[in-house]
C-alpha positions as MATLAB code, in Angstrom:
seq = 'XXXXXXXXXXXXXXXXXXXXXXXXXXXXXXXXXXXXXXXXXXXXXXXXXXXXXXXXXXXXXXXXXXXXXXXXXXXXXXXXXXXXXXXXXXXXXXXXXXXXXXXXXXXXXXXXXXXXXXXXXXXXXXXXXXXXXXXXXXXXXXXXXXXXXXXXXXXXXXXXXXXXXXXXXXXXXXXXXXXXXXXXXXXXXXXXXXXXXXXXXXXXXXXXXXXXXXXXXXXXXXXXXXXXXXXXXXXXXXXXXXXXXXXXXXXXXXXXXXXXXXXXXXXXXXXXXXXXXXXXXXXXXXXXXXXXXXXXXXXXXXXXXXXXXXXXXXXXXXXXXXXXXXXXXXXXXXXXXXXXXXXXXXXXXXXXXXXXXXXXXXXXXXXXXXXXXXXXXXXXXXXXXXXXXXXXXXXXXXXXXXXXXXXXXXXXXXXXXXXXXXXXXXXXXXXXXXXXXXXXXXXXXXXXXXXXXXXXXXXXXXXXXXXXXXXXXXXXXXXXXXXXXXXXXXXXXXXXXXXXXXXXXXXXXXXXXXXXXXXXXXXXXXXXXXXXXXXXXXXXXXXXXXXXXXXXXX';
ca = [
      71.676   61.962   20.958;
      69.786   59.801   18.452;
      66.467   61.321   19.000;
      68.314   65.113   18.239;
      69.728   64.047   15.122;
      66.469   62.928   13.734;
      64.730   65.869   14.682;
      67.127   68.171   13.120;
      67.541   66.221   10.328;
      63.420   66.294    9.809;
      63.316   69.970   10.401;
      65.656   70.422    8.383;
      63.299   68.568    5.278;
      60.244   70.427    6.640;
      62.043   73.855    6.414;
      63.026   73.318    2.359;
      59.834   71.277    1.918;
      58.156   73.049   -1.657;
      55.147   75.830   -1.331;
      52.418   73.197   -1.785;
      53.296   72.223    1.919;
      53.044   68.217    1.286;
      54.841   67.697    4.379;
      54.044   64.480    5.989;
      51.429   63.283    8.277;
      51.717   62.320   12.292;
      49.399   60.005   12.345;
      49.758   57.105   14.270;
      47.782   54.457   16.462;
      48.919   52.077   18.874;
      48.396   47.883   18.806;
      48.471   47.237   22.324;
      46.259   44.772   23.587;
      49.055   42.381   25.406;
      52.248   42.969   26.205;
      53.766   45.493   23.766;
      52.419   49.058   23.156;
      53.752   49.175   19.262;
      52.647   52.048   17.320;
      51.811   52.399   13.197;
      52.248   55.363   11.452;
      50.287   56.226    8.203;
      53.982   56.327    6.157;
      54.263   52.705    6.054;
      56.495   52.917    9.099;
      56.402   52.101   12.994;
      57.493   51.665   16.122;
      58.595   55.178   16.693;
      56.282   58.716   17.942;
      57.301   61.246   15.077;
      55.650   64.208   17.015;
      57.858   63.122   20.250;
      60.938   62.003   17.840;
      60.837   59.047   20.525;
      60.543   55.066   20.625;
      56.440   53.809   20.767;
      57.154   49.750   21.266;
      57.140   49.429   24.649;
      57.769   46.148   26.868;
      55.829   45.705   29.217;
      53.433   47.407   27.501;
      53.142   50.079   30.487;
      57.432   50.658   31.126;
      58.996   53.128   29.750;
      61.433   50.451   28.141;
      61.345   50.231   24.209;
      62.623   47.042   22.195;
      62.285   48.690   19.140;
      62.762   52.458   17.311;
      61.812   52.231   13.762;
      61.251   49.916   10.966;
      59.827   49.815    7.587;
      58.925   48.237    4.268;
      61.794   48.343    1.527;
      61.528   47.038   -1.700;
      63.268   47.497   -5.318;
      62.926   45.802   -8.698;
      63.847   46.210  -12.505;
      61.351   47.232  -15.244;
      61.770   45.588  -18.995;
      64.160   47.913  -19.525;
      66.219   47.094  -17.056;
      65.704   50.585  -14.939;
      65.413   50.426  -11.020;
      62.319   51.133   -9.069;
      62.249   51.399   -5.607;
      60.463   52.198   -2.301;
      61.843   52.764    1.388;
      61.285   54.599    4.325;
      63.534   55.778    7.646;
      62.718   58.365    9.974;
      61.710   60.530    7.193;
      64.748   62.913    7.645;
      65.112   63.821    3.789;
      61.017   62.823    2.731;
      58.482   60.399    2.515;
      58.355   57.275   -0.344;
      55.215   56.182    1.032;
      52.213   58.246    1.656;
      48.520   57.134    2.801;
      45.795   56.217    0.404;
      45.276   54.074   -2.408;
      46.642   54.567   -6.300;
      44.319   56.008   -8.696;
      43.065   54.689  -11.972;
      46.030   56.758  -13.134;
      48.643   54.678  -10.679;
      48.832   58.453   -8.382;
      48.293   59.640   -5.168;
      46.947   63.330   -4.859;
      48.000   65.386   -1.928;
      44.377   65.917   -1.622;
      43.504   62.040   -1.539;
      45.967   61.052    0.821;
      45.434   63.965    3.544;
      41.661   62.147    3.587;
      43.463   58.435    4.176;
      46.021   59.511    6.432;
      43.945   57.751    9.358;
      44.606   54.238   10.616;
      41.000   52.188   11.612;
      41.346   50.183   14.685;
      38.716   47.476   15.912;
      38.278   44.971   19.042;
      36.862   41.637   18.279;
      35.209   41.741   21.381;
      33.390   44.791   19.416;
      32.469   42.607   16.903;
      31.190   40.079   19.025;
      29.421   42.768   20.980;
      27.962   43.490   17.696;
      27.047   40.393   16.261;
      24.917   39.614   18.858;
      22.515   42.861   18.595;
      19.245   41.928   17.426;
      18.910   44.718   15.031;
      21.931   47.258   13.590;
      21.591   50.611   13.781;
      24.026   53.727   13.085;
      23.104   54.742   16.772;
      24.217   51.261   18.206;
      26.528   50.134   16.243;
      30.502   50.972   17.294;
      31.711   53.369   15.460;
      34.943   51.404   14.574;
      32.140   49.078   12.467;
      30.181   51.830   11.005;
      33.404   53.737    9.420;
      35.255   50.694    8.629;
      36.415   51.429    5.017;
      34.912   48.329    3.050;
      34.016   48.928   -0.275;
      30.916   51.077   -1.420;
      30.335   51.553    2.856;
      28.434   55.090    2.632;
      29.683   55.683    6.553;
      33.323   55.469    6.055;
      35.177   58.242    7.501;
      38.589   59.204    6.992;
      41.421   61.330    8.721;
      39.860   64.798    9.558;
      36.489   63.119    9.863;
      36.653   63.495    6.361;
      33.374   61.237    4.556;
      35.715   58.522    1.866;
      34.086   56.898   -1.537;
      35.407   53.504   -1.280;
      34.314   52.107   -5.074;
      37.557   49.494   -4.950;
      38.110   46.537   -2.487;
      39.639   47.802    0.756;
      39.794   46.890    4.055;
      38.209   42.942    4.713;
      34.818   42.362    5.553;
      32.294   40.079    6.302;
      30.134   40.047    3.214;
      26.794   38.138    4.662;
      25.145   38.729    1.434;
      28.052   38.652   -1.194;
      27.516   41.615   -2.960;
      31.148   42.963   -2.368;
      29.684   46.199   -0.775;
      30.496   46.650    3.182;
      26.652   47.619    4.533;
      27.328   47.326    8.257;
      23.736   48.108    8.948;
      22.743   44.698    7.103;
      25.098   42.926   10.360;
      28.520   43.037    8.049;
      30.857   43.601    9.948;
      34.925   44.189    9.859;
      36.900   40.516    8.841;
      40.386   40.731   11.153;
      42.763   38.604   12.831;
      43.280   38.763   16.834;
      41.697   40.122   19.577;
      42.351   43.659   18.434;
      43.913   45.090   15.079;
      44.766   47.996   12.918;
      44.149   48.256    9.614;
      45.659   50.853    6.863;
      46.740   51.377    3.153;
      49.434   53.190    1.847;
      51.551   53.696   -1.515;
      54.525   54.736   -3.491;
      53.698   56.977   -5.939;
      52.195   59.674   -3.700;
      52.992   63.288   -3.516;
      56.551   62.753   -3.243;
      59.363   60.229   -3.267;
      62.283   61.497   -2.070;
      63.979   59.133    0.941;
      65.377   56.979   -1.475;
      65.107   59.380   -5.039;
      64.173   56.500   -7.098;
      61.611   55.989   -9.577;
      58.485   54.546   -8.067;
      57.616   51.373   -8.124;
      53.655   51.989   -8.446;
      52.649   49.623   -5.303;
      49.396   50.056   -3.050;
      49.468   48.446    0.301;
      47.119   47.053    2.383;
      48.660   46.503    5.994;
      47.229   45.343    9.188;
      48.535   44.694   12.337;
      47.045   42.279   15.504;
      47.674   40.708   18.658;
      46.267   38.234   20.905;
      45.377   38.006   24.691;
      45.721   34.658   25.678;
      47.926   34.763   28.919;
      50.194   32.778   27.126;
      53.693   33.343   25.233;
      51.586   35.214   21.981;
      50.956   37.835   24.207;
      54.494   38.381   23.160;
      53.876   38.733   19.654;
      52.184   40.738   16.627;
      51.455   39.998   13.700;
      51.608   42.459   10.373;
      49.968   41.216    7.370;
      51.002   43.010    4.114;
      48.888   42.746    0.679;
      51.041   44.389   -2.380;
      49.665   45.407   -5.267;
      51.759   45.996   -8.049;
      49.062   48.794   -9.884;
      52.197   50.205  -12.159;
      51.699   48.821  -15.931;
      55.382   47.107  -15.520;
      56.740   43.568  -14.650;
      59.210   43.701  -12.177;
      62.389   41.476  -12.114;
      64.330   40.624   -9.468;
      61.577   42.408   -7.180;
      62.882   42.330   -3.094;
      60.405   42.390   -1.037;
      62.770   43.774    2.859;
      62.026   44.507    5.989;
      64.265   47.446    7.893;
      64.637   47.423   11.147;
      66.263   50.199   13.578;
      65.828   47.505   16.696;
      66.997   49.524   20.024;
      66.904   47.215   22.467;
      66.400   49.676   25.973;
      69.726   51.856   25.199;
      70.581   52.109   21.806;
      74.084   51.864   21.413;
      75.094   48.280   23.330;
      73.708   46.065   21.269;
      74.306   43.309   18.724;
      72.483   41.336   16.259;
      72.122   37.760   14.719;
      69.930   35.780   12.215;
      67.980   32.062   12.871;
      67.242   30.826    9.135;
      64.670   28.563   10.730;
      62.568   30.571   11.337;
      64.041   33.713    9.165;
      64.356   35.302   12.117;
      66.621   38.726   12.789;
      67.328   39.042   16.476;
      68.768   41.888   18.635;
      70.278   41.311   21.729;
      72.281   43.073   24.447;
      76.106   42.970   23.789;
      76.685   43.467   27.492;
      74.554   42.308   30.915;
      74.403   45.513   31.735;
      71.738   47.495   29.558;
      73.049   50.832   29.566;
      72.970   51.545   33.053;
      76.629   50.836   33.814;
      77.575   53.271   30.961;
      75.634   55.719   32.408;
      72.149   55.655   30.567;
      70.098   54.294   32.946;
      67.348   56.125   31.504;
      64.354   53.918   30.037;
      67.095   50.677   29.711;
      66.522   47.688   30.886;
      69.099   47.200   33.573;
      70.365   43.961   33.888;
      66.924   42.146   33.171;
      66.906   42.565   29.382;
      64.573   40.907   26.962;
      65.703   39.284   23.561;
      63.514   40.835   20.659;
      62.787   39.358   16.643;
      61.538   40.068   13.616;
      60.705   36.731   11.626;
      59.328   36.693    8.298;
      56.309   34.070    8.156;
      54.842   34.432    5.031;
      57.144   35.005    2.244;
      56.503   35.346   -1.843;
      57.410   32.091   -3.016;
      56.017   30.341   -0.036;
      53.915   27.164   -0.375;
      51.412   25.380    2.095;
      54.280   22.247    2.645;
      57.438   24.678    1.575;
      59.274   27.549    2.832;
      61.690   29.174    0.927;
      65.118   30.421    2.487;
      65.450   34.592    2.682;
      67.352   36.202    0.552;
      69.598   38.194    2.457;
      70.063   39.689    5.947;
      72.333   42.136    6.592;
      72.901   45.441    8.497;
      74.364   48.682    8.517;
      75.336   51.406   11.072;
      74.384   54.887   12.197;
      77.186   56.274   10.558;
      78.702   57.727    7.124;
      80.921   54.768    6.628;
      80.528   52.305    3.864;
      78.650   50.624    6.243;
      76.749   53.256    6.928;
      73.585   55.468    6.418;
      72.440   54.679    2.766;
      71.836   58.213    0.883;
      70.355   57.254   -2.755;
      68.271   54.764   -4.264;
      71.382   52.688   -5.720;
      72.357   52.687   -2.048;
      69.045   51.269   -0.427;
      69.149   48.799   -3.091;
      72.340   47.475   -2.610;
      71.402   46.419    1.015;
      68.389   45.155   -0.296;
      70.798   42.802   -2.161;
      73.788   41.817    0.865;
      75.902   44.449   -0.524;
      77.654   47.968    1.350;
      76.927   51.021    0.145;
      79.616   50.976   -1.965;
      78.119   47.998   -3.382;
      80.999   45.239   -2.043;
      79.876   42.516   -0.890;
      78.994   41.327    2.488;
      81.783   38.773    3.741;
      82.122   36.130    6.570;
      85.284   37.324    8.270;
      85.109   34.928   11.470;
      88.400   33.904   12.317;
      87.608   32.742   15.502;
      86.356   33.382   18.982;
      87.418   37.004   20.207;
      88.328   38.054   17.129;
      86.421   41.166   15.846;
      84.447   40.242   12.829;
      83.080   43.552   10.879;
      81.148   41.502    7.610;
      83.286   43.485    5.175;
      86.817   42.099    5.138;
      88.149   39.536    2.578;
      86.717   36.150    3.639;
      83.903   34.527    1.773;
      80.891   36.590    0.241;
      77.801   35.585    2.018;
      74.195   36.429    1.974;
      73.556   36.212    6.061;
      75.534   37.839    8.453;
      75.685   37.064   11.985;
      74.232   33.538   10.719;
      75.663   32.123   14.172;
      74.086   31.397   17.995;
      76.311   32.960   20.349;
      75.863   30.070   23.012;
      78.046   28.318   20.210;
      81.683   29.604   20.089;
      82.415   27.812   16.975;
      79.892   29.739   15.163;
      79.997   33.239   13.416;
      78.023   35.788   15.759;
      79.090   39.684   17.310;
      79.127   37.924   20.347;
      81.895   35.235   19.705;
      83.677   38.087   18.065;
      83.905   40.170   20.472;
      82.435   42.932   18.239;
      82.251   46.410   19.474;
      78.367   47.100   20.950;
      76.604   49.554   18.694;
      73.580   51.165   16.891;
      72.662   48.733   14.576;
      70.065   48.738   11.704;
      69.370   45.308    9.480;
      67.741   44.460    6.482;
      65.751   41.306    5.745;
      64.743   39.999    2.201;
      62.532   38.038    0.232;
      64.362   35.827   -2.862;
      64.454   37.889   -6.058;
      60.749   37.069   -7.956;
      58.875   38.536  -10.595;
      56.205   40.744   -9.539;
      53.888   40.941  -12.604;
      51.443   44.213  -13.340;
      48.248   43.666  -11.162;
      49.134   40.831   -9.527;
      49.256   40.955   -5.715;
      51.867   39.594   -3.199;
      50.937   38.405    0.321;
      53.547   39.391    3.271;
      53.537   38.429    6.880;
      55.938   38.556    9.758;
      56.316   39.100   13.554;
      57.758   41.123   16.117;
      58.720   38.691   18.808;
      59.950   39.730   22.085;
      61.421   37.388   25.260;
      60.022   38.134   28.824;
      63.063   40.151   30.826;
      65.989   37.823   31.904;
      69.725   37.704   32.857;
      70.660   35.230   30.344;
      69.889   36.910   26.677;
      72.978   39.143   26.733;
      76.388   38.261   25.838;
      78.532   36.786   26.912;
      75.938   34.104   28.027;
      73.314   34.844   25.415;
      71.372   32.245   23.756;
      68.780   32.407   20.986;
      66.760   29.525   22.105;
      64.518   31.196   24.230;
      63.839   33.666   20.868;
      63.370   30.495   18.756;
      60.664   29.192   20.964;
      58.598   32.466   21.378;
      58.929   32.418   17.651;
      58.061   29.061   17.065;
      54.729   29.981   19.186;
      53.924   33.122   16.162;
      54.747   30.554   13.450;
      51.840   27.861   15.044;
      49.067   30.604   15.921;
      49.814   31.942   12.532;
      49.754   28.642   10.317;
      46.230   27.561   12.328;
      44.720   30.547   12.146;
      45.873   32.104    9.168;
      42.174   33.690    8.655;
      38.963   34.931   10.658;
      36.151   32.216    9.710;
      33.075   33.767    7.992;
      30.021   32.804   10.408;
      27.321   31.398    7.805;
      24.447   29.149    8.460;
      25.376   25.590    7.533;
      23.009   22.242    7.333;
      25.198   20.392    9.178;
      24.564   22.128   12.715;
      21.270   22.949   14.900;
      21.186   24.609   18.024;
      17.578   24.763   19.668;
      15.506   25.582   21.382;
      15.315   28.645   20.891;
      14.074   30.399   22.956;
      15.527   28.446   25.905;
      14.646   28.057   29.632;
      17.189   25.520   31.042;
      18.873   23.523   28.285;
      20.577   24.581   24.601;
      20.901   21.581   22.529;
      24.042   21.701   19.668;
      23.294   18.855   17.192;
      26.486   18.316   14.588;
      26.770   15.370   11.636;
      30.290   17.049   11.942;
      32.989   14.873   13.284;
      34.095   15.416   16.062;
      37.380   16.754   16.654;
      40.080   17.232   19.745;
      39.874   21.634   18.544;
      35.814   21.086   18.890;
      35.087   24.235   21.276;
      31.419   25.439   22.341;
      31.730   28.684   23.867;
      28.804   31.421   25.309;
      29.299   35.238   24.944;
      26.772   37.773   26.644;
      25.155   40.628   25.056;
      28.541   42.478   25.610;
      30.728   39.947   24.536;
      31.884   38.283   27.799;
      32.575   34.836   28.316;
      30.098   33.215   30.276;
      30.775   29.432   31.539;
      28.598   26.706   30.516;
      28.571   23.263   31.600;
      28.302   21.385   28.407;
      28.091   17.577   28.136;
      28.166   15.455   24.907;
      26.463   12.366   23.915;
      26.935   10.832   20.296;
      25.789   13.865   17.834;
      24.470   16.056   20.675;
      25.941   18.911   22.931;
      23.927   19.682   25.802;
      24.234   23.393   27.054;
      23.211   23.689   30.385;
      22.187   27.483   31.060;
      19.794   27.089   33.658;
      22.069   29.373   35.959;
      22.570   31.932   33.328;
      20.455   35.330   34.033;
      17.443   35.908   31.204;
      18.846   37.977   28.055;
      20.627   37.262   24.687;
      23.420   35.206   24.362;
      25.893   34.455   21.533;
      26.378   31.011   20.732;
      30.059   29.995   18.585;
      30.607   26.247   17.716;
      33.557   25.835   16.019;
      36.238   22.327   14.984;
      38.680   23.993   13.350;
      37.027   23.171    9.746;
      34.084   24.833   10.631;
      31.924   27.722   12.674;
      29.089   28.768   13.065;
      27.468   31.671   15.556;
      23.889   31.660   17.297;
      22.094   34.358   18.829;
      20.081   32.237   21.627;
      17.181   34.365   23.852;
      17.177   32.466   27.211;
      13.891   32.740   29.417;
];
């Protein structure tokens, strides 16, 4: 049922779309290199196939099950004179806000421009490894996913349509070995991501049209990317997106939101509940009943009665310090419906849910008046800026599941505080999608969001140690010799040591090869005596520093 009522509602746009054809663009790619198969789409929005009109997050990466539908950025601010700007995205039944490409000088996005960015770039580190370790760099040899990566001034970047791109501003990240800001991958520069695989893409708000919300633009350009890890461990559960906005409009916005939507189907779409963990500024979907659509007769794709517990926590917030955090500024939801509670229609609408408020613009209330008592966040108790606020393993606290709430389709909103987002400046954004493995015990009635916290506690660590991908520069302080080698690679460090001090061999396709390695005051001593003839990559690293070896053994 959902998936028709998108489709005809998208149709519907296409079919009154204007002469010039500026309809939008299917491209997407998939992040899939652990447990979830999540897609991005070139619109700023995810998580969904809008050829198929179907769910693309799927978990376990290879079932047909889907924790999520849809989600996008939303945001909204005032100019001096006090008019609203915003930017949001659905399912792109009545347009697009955001299109692909960068703003020009003139703060614009040609038809022309974006059809040429509509592409999203995707790259394995194991690539770049692969790479690194080449003794010379060629366009023959080297992958294309380095060669086209779109760093500034690169001369081989290709966009959507194999179209060739002139990249004269700073794009995607790179590794700039000889710092003259332009990407030359044929110099051994290569792409500068996070995780074992990501996607990288840009998109903005003042493109060809912007008509989901009707607003004025804002004038943002966005630089998103997306990674996972492979580790065997709970953060193959979880991926990371990594937003950088730049305000390129000449205003000042105040009381700027930056929000996250999220349509979060958990299996079958129409049993389930949701709750918020400030702790971790978490939203969280879980299954209202044990039974994940099966017993109502949808056993088709749902998860039975083994159902995960899925989250979107914010880790990186404007406002955010190295020791602080500060609180979100709302969460709140709506439903698939025309209520005034429901589907937002205009830009005043979007806002107010950017801002705990109905589409009417009411406030959001806390209407718990106890366990079993249906609680629908828009009665006459208390105004409050978090719904749901509650565990539901507690029954003295406010959640759908100690209400008793009926099970539905439900959509929520997550917020930044209100800031000022000054002309030029630029705003870093991160969160996670964190999933549960399958289990009986994260539906209601016995649901509990611990097992969410800690999965989320696990994105919050990776991401606060290894918040970026180390440059890999020569450095006094470190010799490895010989070189070449026969038996024996020697690692001499004035570094001290440290308990994260790793020493790790890569073959000339990036494979981990063990070493026996044994230390004795400022020396590391490789043996490689076993190891077959060839080029190997050598990577010390201690968590302060690393640096990366190409070693010829004899």
């Amino acid at each position: 049922m959902k998936k028709t009522i998108i489709f005809l509602a998208l149709a519907s746009f296409l079919s009154h779309s204007d002469a010039t054809a500026q309809l939008p663009f299917p491209t997407m790619d998939s992040l899939n290199v652990n447990n979830i198969n999540a897609s991005v789409l070139v619109h700023g929005d995810m998580w969904w196939n809008p050829t198929l009109q179907q769910a693309h997050c799927f978990f376990p990466k290879n079932a047909p099950t889907c924790i999520q539908f849809a989600s996008s950025l939303w945001m909204s601010g005032y100019d001096g004179s006090g008019q609203l700007h915003i930017a949001a995205q659905t399912y792109r039944q009545t347009g697009n806000d955001y299109w692909p490409g960068p703003l020009d000088a003139s703060d614009t996005l040609s038809y022309t421009t974006s059809r040429k960015w509509a592409k999203i770039w995707k790259v394995l580190q194991t690539d770049i490894q692969s790479f690194i370790s080449l003794p010379t760099h060629d366009s023959a040899s080297t992958p294309q996913s380095i060669l086209t990566w779109p760093g500034k001034g690169n001369t081989y970047a290709i966009g959507n349509f194999n179209l060739p791109l002139t990249i004269t501003t700073d794009m995607a990240p790179f590794n700039d070995l000889n710092g003259n800001g332009i990407y030359e991958p044929l110099l051994g520069e290569y792409p500068m991501i996070k995780g074992d695989m990501a996607l990288w893409w840009v998109f903005s708000d003042n493109g060809p049209a912007h008509t989901e919300t009707k607003g004025k633009p804002l004038g943002l350009e966005i630089h998103a990317m997306a990674y996972g890890y492979k580790r065997g461990t709970l953060i193959d559960n979880v991926i990371y997106y990594d937003y950088y906005i730049t305000n390129k409009s000449a205003n000042t916005y105040h009381n700027f939101r930056f929000g996250q939507f999220d349509d979060v189907d958990l299996g079958y779409s129409f049993d389930d509940y949701i709750g918020f963990d400030s702790s971790h500024r978490m939203g969280i979907c879980y299954n209202a009943t044990p039974d994940d659509g099966v017993g109502a007769g949808h056993p088709l794709n749902s998860f039975s009665t083994r159902i995960p517990m899925v989250g979107l926590t914010m880790i990186m917030l404007p406002g955010d310090t190295k020791t602080t955090r500060v609180p979100v500024g709302t969460f709140d939801y709506y439903e698939n419906d025309n209520s005034v509670i429901g589907n937002p229609t205009t830009d005043t609408q979007y806002n107010y849910y950017l801002r705990s408020a109905l589409r009417n613009g009411a406030p959001f209330t806390n209407d718990f008046a106890g366990r079993g008592v249906p609680s629908v966040a828009h009665g006459t108790g208390p105004v409050v800026k978090y719904v749901y606020p509650g565990d539901p393993s507690d029954t003295t606290q406010w959640s759908e599941c100690n209400s008793g709430n009926l099970p539905g389709d439900r959509r929520f909103i997550i917020t930044s505080p209100d800031f000022t987002f000054p002309a030029g400046s630029i705003q870093h954004v991160a969160m996670a999608l964190v999933t549960t493995n399958p289990d009986t015990l994260n539906a209601c009635p016995g649901a509990s969001f611990d097992s969410i916290k800690i999965v989320a506690d696990t994105a919050w660590g990776n991401y606060v140690n290894v918040t970026e991908v180390k440059t890999i520069t020569p450095a006094p302080a470190i010799n490895i010799y010989p070189n070449p080698a026969h038996n024996q690679v020697i690692i001499e460090t004035t570094l001290t040591p440290t308990n994260e001090e790793t020493i790790t061999f890569y073959n000339i396709v990036g494979q981990k090869v063990n070493v026996n390695i044994t230390r004795s005051g400022s020396k590391r001593v490789a043996d490689i005596g076993n190891l077959p003839n060839g080029i190997y990559l050598v990577v010390y690293n201690n968590s302060t520093f690393q640096k990366t070896v190409k070693v010829i053994k004899e």
